[in-house]
C-alpha positions in Angstrom: 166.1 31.4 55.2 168.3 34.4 55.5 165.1 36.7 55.6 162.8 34.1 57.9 165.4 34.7 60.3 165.6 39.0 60.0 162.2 38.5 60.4 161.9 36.4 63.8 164.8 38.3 65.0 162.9 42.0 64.7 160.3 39.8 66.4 161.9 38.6 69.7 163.2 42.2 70.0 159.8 43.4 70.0 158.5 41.6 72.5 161.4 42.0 74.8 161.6 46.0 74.4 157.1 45.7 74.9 158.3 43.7 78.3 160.6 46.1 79.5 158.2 48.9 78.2 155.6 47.4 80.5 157.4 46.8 84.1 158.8 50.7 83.3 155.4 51.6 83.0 154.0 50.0 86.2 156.1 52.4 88.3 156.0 55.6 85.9 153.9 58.7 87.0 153.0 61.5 84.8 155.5 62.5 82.0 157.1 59.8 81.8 154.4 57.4 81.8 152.8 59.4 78.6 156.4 58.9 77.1 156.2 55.2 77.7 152.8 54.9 76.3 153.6 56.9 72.8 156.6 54.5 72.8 154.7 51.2 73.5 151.6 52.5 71.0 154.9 53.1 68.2 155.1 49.4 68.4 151.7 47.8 69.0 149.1 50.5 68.1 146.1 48.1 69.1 147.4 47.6 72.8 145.3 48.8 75.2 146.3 49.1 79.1 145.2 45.9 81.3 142.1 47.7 83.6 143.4 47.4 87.5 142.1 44.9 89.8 
């Protein structure tokens, strides 16, 4: 149980850190939006941007 628990702990830290990642990147402009984009591609390499309405 001791490694179930690791496991779904890395987890919910993930997905907080990808939802803070996200609202930081809504207001980012140049640099630092590239930054944010290596960082949130580090943790899900598959995630593509929403397109803009």
């Amino acid at each position: 149980m001791v490694e179930r628990r690791m496991e779904l702990d890395r987890r919910y830290h993930r997905k907080e850190k990808m939802r803070k990642l996200k609202r930081k990147l809504i207001e980012a402009k140049g640099e630092a939006r590239d930054k944010i984009l290596a960082k949130i591609h580090a943790l899900s390499p598959f995630w593509t941007e929403p397109k803009k309405a």
